[in-house]
N, C-alpha and C positions, 0 to 999 in steps of 0.2 A: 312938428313931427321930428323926431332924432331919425342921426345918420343910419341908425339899426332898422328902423322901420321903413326908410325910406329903401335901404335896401334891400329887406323880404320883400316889400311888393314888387321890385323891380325883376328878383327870381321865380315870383310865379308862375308858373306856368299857362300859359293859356291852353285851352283844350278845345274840339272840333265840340260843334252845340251839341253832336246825339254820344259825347263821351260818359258821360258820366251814366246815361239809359244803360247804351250797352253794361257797360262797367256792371254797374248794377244786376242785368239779366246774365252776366256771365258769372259773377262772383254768387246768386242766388239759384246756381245749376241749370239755370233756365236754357242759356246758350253754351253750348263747348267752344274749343279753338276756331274750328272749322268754322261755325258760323258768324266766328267775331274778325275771322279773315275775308269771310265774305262782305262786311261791312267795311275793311280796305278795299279791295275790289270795286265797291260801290261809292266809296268818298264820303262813308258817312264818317270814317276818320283815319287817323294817319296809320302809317305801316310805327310807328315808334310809338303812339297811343294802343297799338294791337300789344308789342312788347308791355308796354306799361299794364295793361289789360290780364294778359295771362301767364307774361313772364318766361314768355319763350320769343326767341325773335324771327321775326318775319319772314319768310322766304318766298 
């Protein structure tokens, strides 16, 4: 593996397991802000996965 590759997978991100659900149910109008903030709240993912998520930050 070259120094290139070694180093994208080392910037990958890791993401909380239900990131990509939400993501999904939000990005497919299913969920709005509000209920993807209720999933910080709950720890199903991070307050910076919420931003990543909808693009607005946390508060």
């Amino acid at each position: 593996m070259s120094d290139t590759q070694n180093m994208e997978q080392a910037q990958e991100v890791q993401h909380s397991p239900k990131f990509e659900d939400i993501k999904g149910y939000h990005d497919s109008g299913f969920w709005n802000a509000a209920m993807v903030k209720n999933a910080v709240k709950k720890k199903r993912i991070t307050a910076e996965e919420y931003t990543e998520i909808t693009g607005k930050e946390y508060q």
